[in-house]
Structure formats: C-alpha cells, structure tokens
VEXDREN-2710 file (C-alpha; in Angstrom, 1 decimal):
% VEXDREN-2710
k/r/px/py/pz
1/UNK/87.4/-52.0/67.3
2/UNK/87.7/-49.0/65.1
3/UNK/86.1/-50.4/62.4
4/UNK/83.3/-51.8/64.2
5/UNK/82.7/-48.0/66.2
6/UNK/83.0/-46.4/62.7
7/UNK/80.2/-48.5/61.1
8/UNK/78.1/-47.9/63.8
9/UNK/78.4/-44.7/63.0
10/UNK/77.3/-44.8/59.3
11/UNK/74.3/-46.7/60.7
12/UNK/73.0/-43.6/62.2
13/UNK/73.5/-41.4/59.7
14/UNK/71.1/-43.0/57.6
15/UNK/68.8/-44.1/60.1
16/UNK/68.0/-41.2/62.0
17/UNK/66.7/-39.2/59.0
18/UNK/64.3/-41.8/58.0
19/UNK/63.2/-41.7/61.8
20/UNK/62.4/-38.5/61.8
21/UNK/60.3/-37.9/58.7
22/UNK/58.1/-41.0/60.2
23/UNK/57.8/-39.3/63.3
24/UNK/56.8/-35.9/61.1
25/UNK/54.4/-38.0/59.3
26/UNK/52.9/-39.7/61.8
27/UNK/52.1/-36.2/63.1
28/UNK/50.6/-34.8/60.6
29/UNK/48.1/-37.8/59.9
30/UNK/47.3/-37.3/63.6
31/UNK/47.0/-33.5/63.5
32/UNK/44.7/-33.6/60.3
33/UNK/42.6/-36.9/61.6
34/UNK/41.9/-34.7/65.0
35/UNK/41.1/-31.3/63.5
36/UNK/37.7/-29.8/64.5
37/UNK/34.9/-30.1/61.5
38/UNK/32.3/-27.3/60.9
39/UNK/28.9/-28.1/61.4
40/UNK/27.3/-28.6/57.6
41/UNK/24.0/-26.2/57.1
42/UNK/21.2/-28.2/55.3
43/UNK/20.8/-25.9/51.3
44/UNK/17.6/-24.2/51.6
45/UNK/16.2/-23.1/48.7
46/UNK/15.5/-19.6/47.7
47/UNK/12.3/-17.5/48.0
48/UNK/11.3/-14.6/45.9
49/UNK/9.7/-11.7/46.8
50/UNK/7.2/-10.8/44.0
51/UNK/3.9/-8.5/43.5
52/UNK/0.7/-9.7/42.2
53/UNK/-2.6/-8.6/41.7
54/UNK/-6.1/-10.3/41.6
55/UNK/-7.1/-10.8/37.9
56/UNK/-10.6/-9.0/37.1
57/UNK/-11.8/-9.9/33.4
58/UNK/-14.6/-7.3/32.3
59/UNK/-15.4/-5.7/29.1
60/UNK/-12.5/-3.4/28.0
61/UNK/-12.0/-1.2/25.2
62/UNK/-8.2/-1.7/23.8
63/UNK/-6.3/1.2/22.3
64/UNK/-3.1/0.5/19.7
65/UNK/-0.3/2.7/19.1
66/UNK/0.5/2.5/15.3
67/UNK/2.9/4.3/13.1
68/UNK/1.9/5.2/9.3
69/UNK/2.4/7.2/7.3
70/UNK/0.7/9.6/4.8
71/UNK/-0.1/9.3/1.7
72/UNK/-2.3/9.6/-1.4
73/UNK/-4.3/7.7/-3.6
74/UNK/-4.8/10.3/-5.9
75/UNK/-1.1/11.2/-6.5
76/UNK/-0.7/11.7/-10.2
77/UNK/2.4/11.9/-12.6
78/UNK/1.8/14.5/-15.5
79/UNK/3.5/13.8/-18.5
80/UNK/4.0/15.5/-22.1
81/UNK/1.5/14.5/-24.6
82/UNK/2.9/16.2/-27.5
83/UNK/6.3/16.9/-28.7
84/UNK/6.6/20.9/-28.5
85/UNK/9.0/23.5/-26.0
86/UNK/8.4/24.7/-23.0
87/UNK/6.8/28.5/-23.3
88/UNK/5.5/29.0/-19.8
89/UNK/5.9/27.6/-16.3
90/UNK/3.2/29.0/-14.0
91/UNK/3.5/27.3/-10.9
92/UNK/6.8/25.7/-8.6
93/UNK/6.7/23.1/-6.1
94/UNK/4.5/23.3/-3.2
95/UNK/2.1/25.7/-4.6
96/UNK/-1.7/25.2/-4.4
97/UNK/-3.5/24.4/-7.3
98/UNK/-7.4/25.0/-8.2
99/UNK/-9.2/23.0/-11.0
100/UNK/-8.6/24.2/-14.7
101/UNK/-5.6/26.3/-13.5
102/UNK/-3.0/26.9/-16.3
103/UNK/0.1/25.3/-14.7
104/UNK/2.6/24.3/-18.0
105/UNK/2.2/26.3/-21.2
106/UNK/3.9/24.3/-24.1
107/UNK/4.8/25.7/-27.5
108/UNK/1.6/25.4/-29.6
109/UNK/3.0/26.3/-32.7
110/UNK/3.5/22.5/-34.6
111/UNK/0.4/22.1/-32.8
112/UNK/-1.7/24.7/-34.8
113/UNK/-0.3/23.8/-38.2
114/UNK/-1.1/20.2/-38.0
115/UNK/-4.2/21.7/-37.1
116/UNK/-4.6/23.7/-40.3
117/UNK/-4.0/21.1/-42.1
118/UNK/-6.3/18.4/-41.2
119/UNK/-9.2/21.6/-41.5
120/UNK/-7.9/22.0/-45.0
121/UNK/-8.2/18.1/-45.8
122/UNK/-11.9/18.3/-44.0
123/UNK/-12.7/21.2/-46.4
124/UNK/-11.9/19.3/-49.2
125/UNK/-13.6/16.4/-48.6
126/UNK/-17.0/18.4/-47.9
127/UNK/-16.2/20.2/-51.5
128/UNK/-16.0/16.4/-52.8
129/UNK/-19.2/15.2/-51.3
130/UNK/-20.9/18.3/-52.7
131/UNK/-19.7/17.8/-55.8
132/UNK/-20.6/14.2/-56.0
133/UNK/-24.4/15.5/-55.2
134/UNK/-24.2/17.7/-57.7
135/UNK/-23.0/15.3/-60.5
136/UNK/-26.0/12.7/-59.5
137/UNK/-28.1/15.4/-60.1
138/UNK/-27.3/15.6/-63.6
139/UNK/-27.1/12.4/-64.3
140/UNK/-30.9/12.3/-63.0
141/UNK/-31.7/14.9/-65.3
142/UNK/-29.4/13.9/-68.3
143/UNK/-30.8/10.2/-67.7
144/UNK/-34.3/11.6/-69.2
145/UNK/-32.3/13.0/-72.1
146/UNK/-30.7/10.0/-73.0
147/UNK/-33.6/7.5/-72.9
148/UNK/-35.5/10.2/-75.1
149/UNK/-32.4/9.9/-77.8
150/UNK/-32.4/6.3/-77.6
151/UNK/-36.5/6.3/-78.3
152/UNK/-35.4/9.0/-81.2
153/UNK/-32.5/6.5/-82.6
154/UNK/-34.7/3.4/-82.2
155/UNK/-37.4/5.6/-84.7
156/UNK/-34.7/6.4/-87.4
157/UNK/-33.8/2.7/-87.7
158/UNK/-37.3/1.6/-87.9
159/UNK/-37.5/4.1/-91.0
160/UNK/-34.8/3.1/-92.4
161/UNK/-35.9/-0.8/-92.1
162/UNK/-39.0/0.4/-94.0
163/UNK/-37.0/2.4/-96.7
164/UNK/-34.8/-0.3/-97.2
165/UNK/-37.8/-2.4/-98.4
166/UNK/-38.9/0.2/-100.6
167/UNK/-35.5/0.3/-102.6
168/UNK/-35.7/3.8/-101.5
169/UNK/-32.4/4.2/-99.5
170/UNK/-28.8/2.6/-99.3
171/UNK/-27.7/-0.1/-96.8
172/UNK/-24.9/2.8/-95.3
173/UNK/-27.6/5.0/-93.8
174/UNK/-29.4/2.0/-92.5
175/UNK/-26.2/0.8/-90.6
176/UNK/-25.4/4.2/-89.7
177/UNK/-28.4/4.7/-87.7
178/UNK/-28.6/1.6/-86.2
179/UNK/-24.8/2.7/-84.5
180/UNK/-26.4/5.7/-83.6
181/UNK/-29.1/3.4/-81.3
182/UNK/-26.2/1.3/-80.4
183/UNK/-24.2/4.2/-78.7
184/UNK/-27.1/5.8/-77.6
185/UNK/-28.1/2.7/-75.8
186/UNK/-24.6/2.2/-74.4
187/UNK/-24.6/6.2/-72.8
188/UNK/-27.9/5.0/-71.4
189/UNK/-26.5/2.4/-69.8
190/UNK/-23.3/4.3/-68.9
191/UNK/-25.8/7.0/-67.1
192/UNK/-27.7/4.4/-65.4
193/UNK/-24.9/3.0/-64.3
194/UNK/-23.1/6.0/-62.6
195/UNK/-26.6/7.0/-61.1
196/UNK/-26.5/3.6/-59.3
197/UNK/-23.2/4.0/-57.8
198/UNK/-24.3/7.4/-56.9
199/UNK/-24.3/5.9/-53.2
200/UNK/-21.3/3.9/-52.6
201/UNK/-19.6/7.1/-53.9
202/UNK/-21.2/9.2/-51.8
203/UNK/-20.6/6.5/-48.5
204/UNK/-17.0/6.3/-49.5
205/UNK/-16.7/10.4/-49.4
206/UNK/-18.3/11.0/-46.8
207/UNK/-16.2/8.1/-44.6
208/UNK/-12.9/9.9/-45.8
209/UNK/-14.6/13.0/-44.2
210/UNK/-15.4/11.0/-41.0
211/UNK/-11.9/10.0/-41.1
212/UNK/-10.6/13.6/-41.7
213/UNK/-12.9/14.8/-39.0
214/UNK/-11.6/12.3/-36.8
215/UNK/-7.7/13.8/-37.6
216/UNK/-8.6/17.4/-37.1
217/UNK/-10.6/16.3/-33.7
218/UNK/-7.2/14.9/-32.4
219/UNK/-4.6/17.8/-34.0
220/UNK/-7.0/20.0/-31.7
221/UNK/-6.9/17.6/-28.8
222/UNK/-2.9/17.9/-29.1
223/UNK/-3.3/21.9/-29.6
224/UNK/-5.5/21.8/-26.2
225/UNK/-2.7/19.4/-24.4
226/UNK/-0.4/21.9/-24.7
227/UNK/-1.7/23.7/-22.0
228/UNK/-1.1/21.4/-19.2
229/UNK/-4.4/22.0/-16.8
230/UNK/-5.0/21.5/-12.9
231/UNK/-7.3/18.0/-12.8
232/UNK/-8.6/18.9/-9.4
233/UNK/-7.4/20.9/-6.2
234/UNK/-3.9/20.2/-4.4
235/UNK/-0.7/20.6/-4.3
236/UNK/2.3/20.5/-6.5
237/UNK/4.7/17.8/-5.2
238/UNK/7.6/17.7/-7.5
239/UNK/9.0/20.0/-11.1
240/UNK/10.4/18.3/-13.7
241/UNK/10.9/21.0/-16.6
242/UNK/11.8/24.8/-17.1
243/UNK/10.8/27.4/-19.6
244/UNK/12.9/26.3/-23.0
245/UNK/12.9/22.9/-22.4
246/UNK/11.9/20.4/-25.2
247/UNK/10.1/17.2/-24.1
248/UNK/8.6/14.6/-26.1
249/UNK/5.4/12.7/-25.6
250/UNK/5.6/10.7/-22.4
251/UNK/8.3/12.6/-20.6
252/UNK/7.1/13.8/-17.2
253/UNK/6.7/17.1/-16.4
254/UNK/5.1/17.8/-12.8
255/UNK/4.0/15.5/-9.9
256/UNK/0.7/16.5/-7.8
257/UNK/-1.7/15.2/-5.3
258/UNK/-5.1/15.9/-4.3
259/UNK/-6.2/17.6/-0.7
260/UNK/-9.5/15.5/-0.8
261/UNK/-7.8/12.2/-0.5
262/UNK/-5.2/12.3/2.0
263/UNK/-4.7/9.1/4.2
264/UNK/-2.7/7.3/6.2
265/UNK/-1.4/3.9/5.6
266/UNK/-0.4/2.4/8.8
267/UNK/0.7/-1.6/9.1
268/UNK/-1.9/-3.5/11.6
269/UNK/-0.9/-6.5/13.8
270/UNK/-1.9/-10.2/12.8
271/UNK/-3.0/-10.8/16.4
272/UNK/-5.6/-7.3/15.9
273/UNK/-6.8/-8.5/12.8
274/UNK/-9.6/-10.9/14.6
275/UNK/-10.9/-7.9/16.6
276/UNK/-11.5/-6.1/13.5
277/UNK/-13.1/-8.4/11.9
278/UNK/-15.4/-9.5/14.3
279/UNK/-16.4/-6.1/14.9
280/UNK/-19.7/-5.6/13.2
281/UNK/-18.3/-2.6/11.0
282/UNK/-15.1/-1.2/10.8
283/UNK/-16.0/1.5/9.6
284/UNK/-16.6/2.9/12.6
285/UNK/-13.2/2.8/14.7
286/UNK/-11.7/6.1/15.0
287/UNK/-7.9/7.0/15.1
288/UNK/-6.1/10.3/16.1
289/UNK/-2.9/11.4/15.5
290/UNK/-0.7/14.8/16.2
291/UNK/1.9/15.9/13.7
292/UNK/3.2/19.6/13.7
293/UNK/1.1/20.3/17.3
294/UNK/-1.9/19.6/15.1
295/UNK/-4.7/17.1/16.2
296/UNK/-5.8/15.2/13.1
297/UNK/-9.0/12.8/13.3
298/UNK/-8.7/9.5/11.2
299/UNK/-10.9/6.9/10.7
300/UNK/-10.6/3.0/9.3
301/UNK/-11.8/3.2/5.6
302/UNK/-10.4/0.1/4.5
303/UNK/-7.9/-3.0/5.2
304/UNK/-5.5/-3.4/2.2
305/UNK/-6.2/-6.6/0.3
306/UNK/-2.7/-8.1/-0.2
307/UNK/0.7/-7.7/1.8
308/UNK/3.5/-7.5/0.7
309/UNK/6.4/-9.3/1.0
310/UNK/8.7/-9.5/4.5
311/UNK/5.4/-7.4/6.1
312/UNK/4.2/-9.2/9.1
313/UNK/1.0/-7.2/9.3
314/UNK/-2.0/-6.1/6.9
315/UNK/-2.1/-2.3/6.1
316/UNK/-4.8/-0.5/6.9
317/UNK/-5.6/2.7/5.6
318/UNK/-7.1/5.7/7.5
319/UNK/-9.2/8.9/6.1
320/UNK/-8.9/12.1/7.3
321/UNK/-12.0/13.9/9.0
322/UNK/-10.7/17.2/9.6
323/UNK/-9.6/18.8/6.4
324/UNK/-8.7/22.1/8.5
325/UNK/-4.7/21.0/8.2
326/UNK/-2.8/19.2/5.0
327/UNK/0.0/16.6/5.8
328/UNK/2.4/16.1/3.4
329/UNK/2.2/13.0/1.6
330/UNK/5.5/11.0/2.8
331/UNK/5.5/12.2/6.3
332/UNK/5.2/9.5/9.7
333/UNK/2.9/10.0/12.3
334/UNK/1.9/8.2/15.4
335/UNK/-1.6/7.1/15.5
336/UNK/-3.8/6.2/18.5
337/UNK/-6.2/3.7/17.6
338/UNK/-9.3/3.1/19.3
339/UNK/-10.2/-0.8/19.2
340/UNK/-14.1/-2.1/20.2
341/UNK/-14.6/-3.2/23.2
342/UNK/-13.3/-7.1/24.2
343/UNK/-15.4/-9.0/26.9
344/UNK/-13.4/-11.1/29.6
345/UNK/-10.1/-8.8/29.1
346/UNK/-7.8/-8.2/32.0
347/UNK/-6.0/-5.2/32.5
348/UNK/-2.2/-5.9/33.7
349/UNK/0.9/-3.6/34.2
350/UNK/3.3/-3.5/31.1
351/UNK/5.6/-5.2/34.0
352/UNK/3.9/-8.0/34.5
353/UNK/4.2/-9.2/30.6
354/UNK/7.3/-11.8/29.8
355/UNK/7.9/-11.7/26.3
356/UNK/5.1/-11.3/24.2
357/UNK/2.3/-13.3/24.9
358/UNK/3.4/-15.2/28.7
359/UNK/2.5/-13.8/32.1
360/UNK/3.1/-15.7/35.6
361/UNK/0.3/-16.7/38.1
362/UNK/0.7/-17.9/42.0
363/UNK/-0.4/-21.3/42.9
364/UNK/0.4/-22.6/46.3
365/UNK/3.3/-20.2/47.0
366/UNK/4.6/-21.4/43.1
367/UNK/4.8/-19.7/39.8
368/UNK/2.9/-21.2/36.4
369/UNK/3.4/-19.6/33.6
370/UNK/0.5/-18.6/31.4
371/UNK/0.0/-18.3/27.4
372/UNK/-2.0/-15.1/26.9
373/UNK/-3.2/-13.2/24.0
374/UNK/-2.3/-9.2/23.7
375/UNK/-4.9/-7.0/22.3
376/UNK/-3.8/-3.8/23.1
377/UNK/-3.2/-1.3/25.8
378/UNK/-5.4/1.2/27.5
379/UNK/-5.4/3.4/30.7
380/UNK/-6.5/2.4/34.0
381/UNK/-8.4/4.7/36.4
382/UNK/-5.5/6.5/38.3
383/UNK/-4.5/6.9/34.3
384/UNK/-1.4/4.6/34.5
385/UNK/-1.1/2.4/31.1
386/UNK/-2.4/-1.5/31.4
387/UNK/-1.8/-3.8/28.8
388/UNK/-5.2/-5.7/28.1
389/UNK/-4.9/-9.8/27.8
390/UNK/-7.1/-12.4/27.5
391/UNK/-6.8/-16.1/28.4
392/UNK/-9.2/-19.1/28.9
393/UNK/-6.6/-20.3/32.0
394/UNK/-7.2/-17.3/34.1
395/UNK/-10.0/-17.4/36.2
396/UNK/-11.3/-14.4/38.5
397/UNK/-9.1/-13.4/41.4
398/UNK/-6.2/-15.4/40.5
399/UNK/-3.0/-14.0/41.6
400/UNK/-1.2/-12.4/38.8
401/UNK/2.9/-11.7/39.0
402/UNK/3.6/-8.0/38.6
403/UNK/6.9/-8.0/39.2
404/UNK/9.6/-8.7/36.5
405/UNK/12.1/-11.7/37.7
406/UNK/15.3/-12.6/35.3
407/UNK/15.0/-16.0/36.4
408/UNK/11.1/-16.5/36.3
409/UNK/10.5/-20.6/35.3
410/UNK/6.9/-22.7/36.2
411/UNK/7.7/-24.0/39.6
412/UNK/9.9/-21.0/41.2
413/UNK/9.0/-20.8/44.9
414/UNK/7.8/-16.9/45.3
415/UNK/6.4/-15.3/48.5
416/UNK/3.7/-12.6/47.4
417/UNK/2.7/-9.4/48.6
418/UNK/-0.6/-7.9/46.8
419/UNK/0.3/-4.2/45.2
420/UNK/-1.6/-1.9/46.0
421/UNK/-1.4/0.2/42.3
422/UNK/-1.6/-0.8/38.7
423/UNK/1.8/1.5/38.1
424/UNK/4.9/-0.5/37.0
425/UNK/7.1/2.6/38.3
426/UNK/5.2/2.3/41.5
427/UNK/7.0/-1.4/42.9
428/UNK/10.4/-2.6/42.7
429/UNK/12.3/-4.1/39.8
430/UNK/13.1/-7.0/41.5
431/UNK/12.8/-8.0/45.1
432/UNK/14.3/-11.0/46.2
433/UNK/14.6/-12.7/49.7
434/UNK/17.8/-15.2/50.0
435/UNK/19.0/-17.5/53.2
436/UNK/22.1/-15.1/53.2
437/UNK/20.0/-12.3/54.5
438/UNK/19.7/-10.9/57.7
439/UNK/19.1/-13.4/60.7
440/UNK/15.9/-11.9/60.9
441/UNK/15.1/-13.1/57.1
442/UNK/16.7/-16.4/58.2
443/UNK/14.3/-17.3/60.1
444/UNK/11.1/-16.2/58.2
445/UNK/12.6/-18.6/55.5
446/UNK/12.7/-21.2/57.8
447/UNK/9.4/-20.4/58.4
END
C-alpha cells in the first residue's frame, strides 16, 4: 500500500510541471492570436514645394567675370654686351625711365683702346692704298722711259749688225748690246706687268680697309654699349648689378617694361569662345576692371593662338584705354566683361542652376530636367544677378524650378508656387511638404 501511495506520488511531481507550462503556453498563443491590430495607412508619396518662374527668351546681353592678370609684351631683359666694370648706376628699381636716358655706365676704358687700335690699322691701310696710287703712277711714267730705252738698245744692235759686216768691230760689243736690249726688254715687260696688276692691288687694299673699317665700326659700337640706354619709356622692374661689378657679355643687368603696352591676360571659357567668334568683330567688346580703387577700361585686342598645357580655356588678352594709372606687371585683377548680345537667352536666378549646365522644368505637377548652355551672367531690372541660358527644349512660359532641391531627379512629384522676384535670397532654400505634417497638410496631400 505504501509503495503503491508513494509512486503515485512521484507521478505528480513530474506531471504537474509539464501541465502547467502547457496551460502557460496555451495562453500565450491565445493572448497574442487575440491582440488588437493597428489599422495599416496606405504610403503616400511625398510632394515638394518648389518656385518657378515662366521662361521669357529675348535678346540679352551676357556679362563674364574673369580674372587676369597683367602683364607685358614688351618686357625686356638687358644684358652686358661687352666685358668691362661697372662705373655708374643711375637708376634703382621702380624708377621711371624716358627714352635715351643713361641708366648703366660701364667702364669704357678696354673699350677705347681697342678702339684706337683698329683707327690705327684703318690709317694704315689708307697710307697703303695711297701709296699703291702713287707707285702706278710711276710706273705710267717710267713705262714711257723704258720703251724709249728698248727702241735706243734695239738701234745699237742694228749698228753693231752693220759693223760686224764691215770687219769694223769685235763680236764682244755686238753681244754686249744685244744683252742690253734683252734686259731692257725684260724691265719693259716687268713695268708692264706691275702696271697691269695695278688693280687687283689696289682691290685687295682697299678690301683690307673695308675690313678694317668694318673693325673700328664695331670697337665703337662696343665703346657706345657701354653706356646702357633707355629703349623707350617705362619702368625699371628688376636690378641685377652695382657700381664695381664686373660682368661679361651676356650677363644680365636690368629688367624693364614699357608703359605703352600694358595688358591683361585673362583665361576665357571654351563654352564663350562661340560667342566671340560669331560676333562680327571682337574688337569691339569692352572690359573694366578696378585694382587700387582705380577704374581701368580694357578692351579685347586679341585671342592667344595656342594653350597651353592643363589650361582649359583660351587666353585672351586685353589693352588698356586709359593710360591715366600703370598696373604693375604681375598683379591680378578682376575683369567684367561685356559679351554681345545672344537672341532667345533666358534670364534665371543663380538658384535655379544644378551643376553646370542642368536646370528643372514643371510638367504635369513633375520635374524634367533640362540640358542648357551658360553664356554668362547679367543683372535683371530690380538689379538682382540672373544667370543667362539658352536651350532648344524650353519653350516660352514654361515653368522653370527656382528653388534648389538636394534630391531633384526627372519625375519628382513638386507642387509649384510662381515667385514673384528674380532674387535667389528672396525664396526659401528648400521648402518641402511631407504626409507627416500638420493634419491640415494631410489633407491637401490627399488632395
């Protein structure tokens, strides 16, 4: 009886445990299959509030903002003809210069010796030439001598010849006058012969005098270079030498630049390039610029004619009208150029540009993003800046986004309100309308 009471026992012990984690089970599937569910809400999607204006094309004239900087075409690097001391320095950096002003005085002391001696070797040539006139005129006067004692000698053989026949003289004076006619004869020909070469003597002379000339013309043209001269008004841009320095031909000795020629070389946009060129002359868009409070009117002279390397752009190069104030050559400045006027351009607000050549349009409550070509900037009436584009896409009075979105794609749903201004400052950032608004803006999205 004991036995069977006691296993009875261990029965329950083992069996209520199990019954009541089922019963805890069962519950909880119960509890969780009952629990109220939340009513789902259908995913609307998102409308954006945006700006836009109606497009206007007209005929607009584009202004750039460029940044060049000045230079000179006629900067020039003096250097040391000769090989001498410096005596004098007249000027120092940044001084004005006048043409012909003394600026460098070099030791002229080689200078004048070599000098004195190519005037010596051009006297002595003259004395030569002289002389060699002088000797062919004696040689034309003893030339009548000499055929007279040839005639003379000619006669005494003759007599002799005769003599001879006669038995009345010796063979030894017969053959001592005919050498007498024979070295007459050769003197003649001696004489005739140096009057004949008279001129390729002379010719020869007188080219060693050319030649000598030619020396003492350059010994002076050293002498003269050692006084280094202004080559036109300007300024002095850079020193290289003291008094007491030596230099050697070719070293340099001052850097200047003239006044005259003074322009600046700005780097011009591929996508302005056209504009230019299809202007009929560009010579006749104008530029200003302000550097030191000073107003300085340019105007297009010329577009380089290479570029260089890793430059996106071809330089152009601006002249100067108003010589009343002198920019150093070196210096940037900021230049405002004015472009011809572009039919079918529309003015936008800077705001209403994505990237560089993309704006946004509205069609049916959508955005569709437009490919548009930038051609400058200008000013609008109220004299806010507008960025002028031009597209064949945009027709008149489409809707054109003015406001900047982070998120702006073809195909975003937008809600537009027109703006009133051309300002960017004027209208909001970004204005966006979401379904976790207000219950007021709930509903207009339902709408």
């Amino acid at each position: 009886m004991s036995n069977t009471t006691t296993s009875k026992v261990n029965h329950l012990k083992w069996v209520l445990p199990i019954v009541i984690i089922g019963v805890a089970i069962a519950t909880f599937v119960i509890l969780k299959m009952n629990k109220p569910q939340a009513p789902s809400r259908p995913v609307q999607e998102k409308i954006w509030s945006v700006r836009t204006i109606a497009a206007e094309p007209g005929i607009h004239q584009p202004s750039l903002k460029l940044y060049g900087k000045v230079e000179s075409p006629r900067m020039s690097k003096v250097t040391a003809a000769v090989t001498a001391f410096v005596g004098a320095v007249h000027i120092d950096e940044g001084n004005a210069i006048s043409p012909n002003q003394l600026l460098i005085q070099l030791d002229d002391s080689d200078a004048k010796l070599l000098v004195t001696q190519r005037q010596a070797d051009v006297d002595n040539y003259v004395a030569q030439v002289e002389t060699e006139k002088v000797r062919h005129n004696a040689d034309l006067k003893a030339l009548k001598i000499e055929k007279n004692l040839q005639q003379l000698s000619y006669k005494t053989v003759k007599r002799y010849e005769n003599l001879i026949k006669r038995k009345l003289t010796s063979q030894e004076k017969l053959d001592a006058s005919r050498r007498d006619y024979q070295q007459q004869a050769l003197a003649l020909t001696q004489r005739e012969q140096s009057i004949a070469d008279h001129p390729n003597r002379l010719r020869q002379l007188e080219s060693q005098l050319l030649r000598a000339n030619s020396l003492l013309d350059a010994a002076k043209l050293d002498l003269s270079r050692t006084q280094i001269k202004a080559p036109y008004s300007g300024r002095v841009a850079s020193l290289s030498v003291a008094p007491g320095d030596r230099v050697r031909s070719g070293d340099p000795l001052l850097g200047l630049y003239s006044l005259d020629r003074l322009e600046i070389r700005a780097q011009i946009p591929n996508r302005i390039l056209p504009i230019l060129r299809a202007s009929k002359s560009a010579q006749g868009i104008i530029a200003n610029g302000q550097i030191d409070g000073e107003v300085i009117s340019l105007r297009l002279d010329r577009i380089a004619a290479e570029v260089n390397n890793g430059r996106a752009g071809v330089d152009g190069l601006f002249s100067i009208q108003n010589q009343a104030y002198f920019p150093e050559p070196g210096r940037s400045i900021e230049i405002n150029v004015s472009l011809p006027g572009v039919e079918q351009a529309i003015p936008l607000p800077p705001m209403a540009l994505y990237g560089l050549d993309r704006i946004y349009r509205v069609v049916d409550e959508r955005l569709e993003a437009i490919q548009v070509n930038r051609i400058g900037d200008s000013i609008d009436f109220q004299g806010n800046p507008v960025v002028l584009v031009t597209s064949n896409q945009i027709q008149p009075n489409d809707r054109l986004v003015t406001t900047q979105l982070p998120n702006a794609i073809t195909g975003l749903r937008v809600k537009e309100f027109s703006s009133s201004t051309a300002n960017p400052a004027a209208e909001p950032i970004l204005a966006k309308q979401s379904n976790q608004s207000s219950p007021a803006n709930k509903g207009s999205v339902n709408e």
